[in-house]
Structures are given as structure tokens and as C-alpha cells.
N, C-alpha and C positions, 0 to 999 in steps of 0.2 A: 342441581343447585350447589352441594358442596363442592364441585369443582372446582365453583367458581369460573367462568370460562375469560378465555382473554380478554381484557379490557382492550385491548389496542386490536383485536379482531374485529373491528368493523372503524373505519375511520372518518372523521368529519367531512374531511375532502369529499368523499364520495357522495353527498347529500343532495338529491337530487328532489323534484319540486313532487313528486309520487314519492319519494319516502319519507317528504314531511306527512302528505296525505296520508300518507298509511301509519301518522302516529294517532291518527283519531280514531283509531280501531280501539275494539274492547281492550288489547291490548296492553298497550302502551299506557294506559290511565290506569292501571291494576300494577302493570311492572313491563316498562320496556323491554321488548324483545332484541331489540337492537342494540342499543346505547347500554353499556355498564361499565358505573365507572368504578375506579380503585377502591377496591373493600368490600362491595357489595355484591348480592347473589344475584343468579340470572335467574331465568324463569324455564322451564321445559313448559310441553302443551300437552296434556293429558284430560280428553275427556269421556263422556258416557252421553252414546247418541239417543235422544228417548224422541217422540213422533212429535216434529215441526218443534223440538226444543235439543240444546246441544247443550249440558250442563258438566262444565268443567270442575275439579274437583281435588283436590289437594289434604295430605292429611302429614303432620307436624311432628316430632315427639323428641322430648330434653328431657334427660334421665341423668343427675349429678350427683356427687357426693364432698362433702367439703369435712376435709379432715381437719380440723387447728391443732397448730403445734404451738403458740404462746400466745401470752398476753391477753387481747380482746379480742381475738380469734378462739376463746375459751378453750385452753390448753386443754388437748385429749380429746374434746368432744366430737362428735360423726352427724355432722347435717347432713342427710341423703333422700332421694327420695326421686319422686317425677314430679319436675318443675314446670311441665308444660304438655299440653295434649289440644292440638289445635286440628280443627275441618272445616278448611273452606270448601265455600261452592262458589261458582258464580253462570251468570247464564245471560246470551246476550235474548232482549226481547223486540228489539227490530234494530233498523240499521242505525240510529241515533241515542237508542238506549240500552243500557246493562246494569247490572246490580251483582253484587257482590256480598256472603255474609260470612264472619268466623264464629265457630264454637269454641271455645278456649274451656278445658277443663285445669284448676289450679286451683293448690290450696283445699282440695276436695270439695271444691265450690264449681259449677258451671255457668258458662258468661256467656253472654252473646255479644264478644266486646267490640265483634263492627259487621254492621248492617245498612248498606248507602247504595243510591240509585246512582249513578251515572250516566251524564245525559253530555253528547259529542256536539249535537246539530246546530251549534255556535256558529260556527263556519271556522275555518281555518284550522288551529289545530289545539282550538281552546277546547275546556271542559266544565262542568258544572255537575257537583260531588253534593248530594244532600242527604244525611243520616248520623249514622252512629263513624264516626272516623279518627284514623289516628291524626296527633298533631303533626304539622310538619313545620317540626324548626329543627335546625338542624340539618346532616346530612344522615342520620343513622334512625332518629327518634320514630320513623313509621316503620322500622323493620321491628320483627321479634329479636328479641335476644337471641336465640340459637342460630338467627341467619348473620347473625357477626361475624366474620374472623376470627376474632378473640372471646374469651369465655365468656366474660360478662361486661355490660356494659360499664364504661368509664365510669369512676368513683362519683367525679363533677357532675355529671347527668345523674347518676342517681340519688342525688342529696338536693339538687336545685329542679329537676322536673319529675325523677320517679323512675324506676326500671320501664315502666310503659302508662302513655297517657292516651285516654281517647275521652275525644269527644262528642255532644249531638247540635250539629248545624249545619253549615252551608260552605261549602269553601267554592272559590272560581280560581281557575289556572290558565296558561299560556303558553305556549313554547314557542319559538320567534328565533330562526337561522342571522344568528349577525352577519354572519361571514362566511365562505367556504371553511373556514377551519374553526370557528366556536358557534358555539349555540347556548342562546338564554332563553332560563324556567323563569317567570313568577305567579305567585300565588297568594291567593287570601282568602281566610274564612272568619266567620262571625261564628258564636256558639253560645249555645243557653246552660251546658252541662257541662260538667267537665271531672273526667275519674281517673285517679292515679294510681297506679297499681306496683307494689312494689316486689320483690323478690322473696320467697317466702321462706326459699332455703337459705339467704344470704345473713351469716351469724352476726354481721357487722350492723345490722339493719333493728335498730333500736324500738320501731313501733311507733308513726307519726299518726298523731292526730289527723281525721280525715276533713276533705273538702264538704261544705255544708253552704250549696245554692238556693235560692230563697228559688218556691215555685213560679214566681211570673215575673222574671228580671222587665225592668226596661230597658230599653235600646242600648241608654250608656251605661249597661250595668253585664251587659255579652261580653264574653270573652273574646280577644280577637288574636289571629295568628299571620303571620305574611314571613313570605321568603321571597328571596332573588338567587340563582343560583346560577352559575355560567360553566361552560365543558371546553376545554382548548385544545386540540392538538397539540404536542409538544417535538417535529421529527418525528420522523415515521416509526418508531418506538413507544413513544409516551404522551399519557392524558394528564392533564392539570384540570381542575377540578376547585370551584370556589363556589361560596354562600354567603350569604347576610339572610340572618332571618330577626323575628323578634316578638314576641309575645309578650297579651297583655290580662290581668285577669284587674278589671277595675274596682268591683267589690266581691268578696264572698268571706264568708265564714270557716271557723274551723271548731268542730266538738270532736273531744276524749274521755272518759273513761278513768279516773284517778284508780290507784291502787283499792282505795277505801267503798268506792263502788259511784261516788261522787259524779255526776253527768255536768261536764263541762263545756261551753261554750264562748267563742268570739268570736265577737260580727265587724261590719266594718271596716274588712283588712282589704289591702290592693299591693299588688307585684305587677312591675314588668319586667322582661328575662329579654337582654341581644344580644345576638351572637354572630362570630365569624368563625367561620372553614375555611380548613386548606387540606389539598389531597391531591399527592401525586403516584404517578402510577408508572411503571416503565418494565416493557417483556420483552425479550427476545423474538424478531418472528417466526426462528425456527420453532416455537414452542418450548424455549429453553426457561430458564430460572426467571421468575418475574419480581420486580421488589415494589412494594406500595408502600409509602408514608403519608402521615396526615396532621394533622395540629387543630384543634376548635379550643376559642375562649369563649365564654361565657359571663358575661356582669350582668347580676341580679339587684334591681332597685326596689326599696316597700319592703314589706312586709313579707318576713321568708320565715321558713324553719316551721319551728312550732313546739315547746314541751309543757310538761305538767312538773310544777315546783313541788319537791318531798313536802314532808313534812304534815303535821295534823291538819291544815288549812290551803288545801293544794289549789293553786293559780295554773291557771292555763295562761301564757304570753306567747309572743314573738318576735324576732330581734327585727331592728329598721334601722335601713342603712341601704349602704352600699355594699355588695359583696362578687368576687373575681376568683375565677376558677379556670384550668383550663388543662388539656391533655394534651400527648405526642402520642403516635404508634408508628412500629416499624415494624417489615413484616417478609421475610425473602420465601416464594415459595416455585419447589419441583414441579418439574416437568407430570411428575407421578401424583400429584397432589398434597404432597407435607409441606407442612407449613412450618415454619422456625417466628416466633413474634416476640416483641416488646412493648408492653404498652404503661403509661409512666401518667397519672394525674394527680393533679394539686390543686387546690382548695380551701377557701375560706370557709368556717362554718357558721352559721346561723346562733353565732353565742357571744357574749359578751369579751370583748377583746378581739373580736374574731382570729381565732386559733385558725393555724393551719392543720390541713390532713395532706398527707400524700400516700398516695398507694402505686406501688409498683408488682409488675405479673410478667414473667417469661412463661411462656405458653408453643405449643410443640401438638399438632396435629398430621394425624394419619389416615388416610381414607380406607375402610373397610370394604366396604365394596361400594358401588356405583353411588348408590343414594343414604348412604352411612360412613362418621367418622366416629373416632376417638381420639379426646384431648385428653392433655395432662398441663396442668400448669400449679405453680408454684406463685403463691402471692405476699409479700410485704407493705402491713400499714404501719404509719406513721403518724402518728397525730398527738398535738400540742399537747397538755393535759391527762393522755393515757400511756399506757404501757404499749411500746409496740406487741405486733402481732401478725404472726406467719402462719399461711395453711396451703395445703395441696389441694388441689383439685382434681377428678377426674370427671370427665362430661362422655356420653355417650348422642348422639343426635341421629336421628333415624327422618330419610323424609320421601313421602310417595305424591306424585301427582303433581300437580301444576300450585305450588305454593310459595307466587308471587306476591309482593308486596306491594301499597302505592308508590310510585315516583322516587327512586333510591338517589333525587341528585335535586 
């Protein structure tokens, strides 16, 4: 998986009517074996044979430390620690069904943050996903952090959906060959839960108020998610890579916690979040130098954000509005697996006037051996109202066994 394997090693052209069939395999609904496009990790097959059961098995691990050197990076200070410790399983239980689940230990908290059956026997080479799942908007948001490229996820995503979102319901998907040379995803799910999970080592991460679902939503009261995503051949070198997704949360609530010990609550609130990707990709065939760039904006309408006002009488609110955020990344990487990156995003924030943030990160990775690297990256924030703020990073990432993701496109 940190190799990352060529994108442009397997090509649209050659799509033939047995290797669409062959995307209905356990597979390809967990993390295409085939198809990877620019940025995202591949899958290896690693399993453990047990009698009339074949249970696949992957184990995760992010180990960071984030040193600030000013500002609101808290000059001097050493966030360090293990950010992530993840076991999946998954196991197919006949030729139409498979299930999948992660352990995620974080925070010195253990989660069970996804647990879903998946069911193929649609016909063609559709699916139907019901449990605990990540979202899928976006092109990155069902991956973990540590299967990034870059350190950590974009600024813009982690202020408008959260370092990682899952939720529990139902989603149905498609995938449909336009042409010899592209191929369109869509997808949608309904959901009754919905949990946001932020970064715990990340010092810029101020501590938002949590989502608060009433227990027996109605129908127009689900959350709902849907993407369109398309894959292009670009010459026989390069993928192009596009999405439209959009997410809706129609009511839900938010409670926190005042300094004073105060239990606060707001009900009644509604966001919906659409976005567009772009991602292109381009390698060498001899296996030489490969470069991927990418761009997603994001407009956020309703009710966003979330704080608690100082002072002896603390309010909980939300700013409402309109709000626009959006990233670049660029990324040249060896034959040997170093990586050289830039990634640059900008942002409105959920405050009055809507202040900009902008955060920039050159980031620099080395493979250690087969299924381990080491980052190092340097980051610059920017933001309206505060003092800038620089810190280094160093990430460590360890990864064993088969720890694919859902649908990385």
C-alpha cells in the first residue's frame, strides 16, 4: 500500500465485459484491485484460511509527533503520540455476500468505527452496503488519514466534515463503462447516525461541540450522501479523475460542555456540504518519476461550525450562511518510493465576517521498508484574526495485511 502502485498500470482501454464482472467480487467494493487512481492506496490480499471460511485481515498503525514553533501552533509545545491503531477483518459468506469490520483504537478510546454487510447479487456491477460506514463525498473522505499521500488531511475538510466521518445506514452504488476509455461511479445512501471524529493530536483543533441525533429520526430527518465520479484515460501515460458529490444533514443537534461545567445544547440546525474534484495523474511506463495533482472545492450552506461564547452566561450558536473552501496538492514521486509534496488549502471559517484560514505543508516521504514509511513535513497556518503558526511534523506509518479501503474514486 505505501507504494502506492502505478496508477496508469492497468488502463481503461483494456476493459473488457469479465473485468467489469470481476468488479462484483468482494473485492473491488472494499478497495478495487484494479483501478487506482492518483493519490490513493492500493490494496495487497493477505489472508488467514480457517474450515469453509477465508478471513482477510489487515492491521493499520500512525505514530506522530507535531512539534510548534509559533503562534497558534503553541510555540515550543510537543503533541506526540499514536494517532491511530486500526484491525480490519473482512470475510466473504457466499458468492453474493461479504462483510467487513474496523477496530480503530484512538484517543485511548476503542471504536468499532465500521461494521457493514455487503451484498453484490444486484446484477451487473452494482452493490448494496448496510451498517456502520464511512461517507463518501469526496474523493479522499473513506480513506484513513495515514493512507494519504500527505500528512494530514486538508485544512477545508477538517473544519467542514471532520478528520473522519462514519456513519449507520444504507448506501447503493453502480459503476457503468461509458466508453473504452472512462468509467462512471454513482452512489447514494440514506443514514440515521452520523459521527465525526476529529484529530486528537492536531494542536490547531480547538474542541467542537459534538453531533446530538434525536433516537427515531423520520424519513426527512436522514441524513443523506450521493457522489458521481468519472476515471479518463489521458494517452497512454495519464488518468484524469473527476467527482461531484453532496451531502445533506436535514436536522440535528449540537451539545458542549462550557468551561463552568454548564451542559449545552442546540436543536434544529440543517447543513448541506457540495463539492467538486479534480485529479490528475501522470507516470512514466518505464516505472520512472510519476507526478499527481489534484484541486476539490467545497460550499457549505446552513448551519456550520459550532462555539461556546466566554464569559459568565455561555451560549452555544452557529454561524448561517454560506461558506467556500477549497485545496491544491502536488506531489512528484521516485521510482524507489519518495515522495517530494505540496499541499496548499484555503478557507472560510464558520465566524462572523467569515475570516479566512489558509494552511500550507511541504512534506517529503521515504519508504522504510516494504509496508513502512517516514514523513517529515513542515506546516504554515494563516488565519484572519490570529497570529500565524509553523510546526514540523514527523509521522511514522506501519501497515500489515490487506488494509483496503471503500471505493477510493
Amino acid at each position: 500500500m505505501l507504494r502506492l502502485p502505478s496508477f496508469v498500470s492497468f488502463r481503461l482501454l483494456g476493459w473488457t465485459a469479465f473485468g467489469l464482472l470481476g468488479l462484483a467480487a468482494p473485492g473491488w467494493a472494499w478497495q478495487d484491485p484494479i483501478l487506482v487512481t492518483p493519490g490513493m492506496p492500493g490494496s495487497a490480499d493477505h489472508h488467514l484460511n480457517w474450515p469453509d471460511l477465508k478471513l482477510e485481515w489487515g492491521l493499520g498503525f500512525d505514530l506522530r509527533s507535531n512539534l510548534g514553533l509559533a503562534g497558534n501552533e503553541r510555540d515550543g509545545s510537543v503533541e506526540a503520540g499514536v494517532r491511530a491503531v486500526d484491525l480490519v477483518l473482512r470475510s466473504s459468506f457466499n458468492r453474493d455476500l461479504w462483510g467487513f469490520a474496523m477496530l480503530s483504537a484512538e484517543d485511548q478510546e476503542l471504536l468499532l468505527s465500521r461494521a457493514a454487510l455487503v451484498y453484490t447479487g444486484l446484477g451487473g456491477s452494482s452493490y448494496l452496503r448496510v451498517g456502520r460506514l464511512p461517507i463518501d463525498f469526496g474523493k479522499q473522505m473513506q480513506a484513513r488519514p495515514y493512507e494519504l499521500p500527505y500528512p494530514d488531511r486538508p485544512a477545508v475538510l477538517r473544519e467542514y466534515l471532520g478528520d473522519q466521518v462514519e456513519a449507520t445506514g444504507v448506501s447503493y452504488g453502480d459503476i457503468l463503462a461509458t466508453s473504452q476509455h472512462s468509467t462512471l461511479r454513482v452512489s447514494i445512501g440514506f443514514y440515521s447516525d452520523w459521527y465525526r471524529r476529529d484529530n486528537p493530536l492536531d494542536p490547531l483543533d480547538p474542541g467542537r461541540p459534538e453531533l446530538e441525533w434525536r433516537d427515531q429520526p423520520r424519513l426527512d430527518e436522514l441524513a443523506v450522501g450521493a457522489r458521481v465520479s468519472g476515471v479518463v484515460d489521458v494517452g497512454a501515460e495519464g488518468m484524469f479523475q473527476w467527482g461531484l458529490s453532496a451531502q445533506g444533514l436535514p436536522d440535528y443537534g449540537l451539545q458542549a460542555t462550557a468551561d463552568d461545567g454548564t451542559e449545552l445544547r442546540l436543536e434544529n440546525q440543517s447543513q448541506w456540504l457540495y463539492g467538486l474534484d479534480l485529479t490528475f495523474g501522470h507516470a512514466d511506463e518505464t516505472e520512472g518519476p510519476a507526478w499527481s495533482l489534484g484541486w476539490q472545492g467545497i460550499l457549505a450552506s446552513g448551519d456550520g461550525g459550532g462555539q461556546v461564547s466566554p464569559g459568565p452566561s455561555p451560549v452555544l450558536s452557529t454561524f448561517e450562511g454560506d461558506l467556500f473552501g477549497h485545496y491544491a496538492w502536488v506531489e512528484r514521486r521516485t521510482r524507489s518510493g519518495r515522495a517530494l509534496g505540496l499541499i496548499v488549502s484555503q478557507h472560510e471559517r464558520p465566524l462572523a465576517g467569515k475570516p479566512l484560514a489558509t494552511e500550507a505543508s511541504v512534506y517529503f516521504s521515504r519508504p522504510l521498508v516494504e509496508n513502512a514509511l517516514l514523513r517529515f513535513a513542515v506546516r504554515h497556518r494563516d488565519a484572519e484574526g490570529e497570529p500565524d503558526g509553523q510546526a514540523i511534523l514527523v509521522q511514522f506509518v506501519a501497515l500489515a495485511g490487506s488494509l483496503g479501503h471503500a471505493l477510493d474514486w
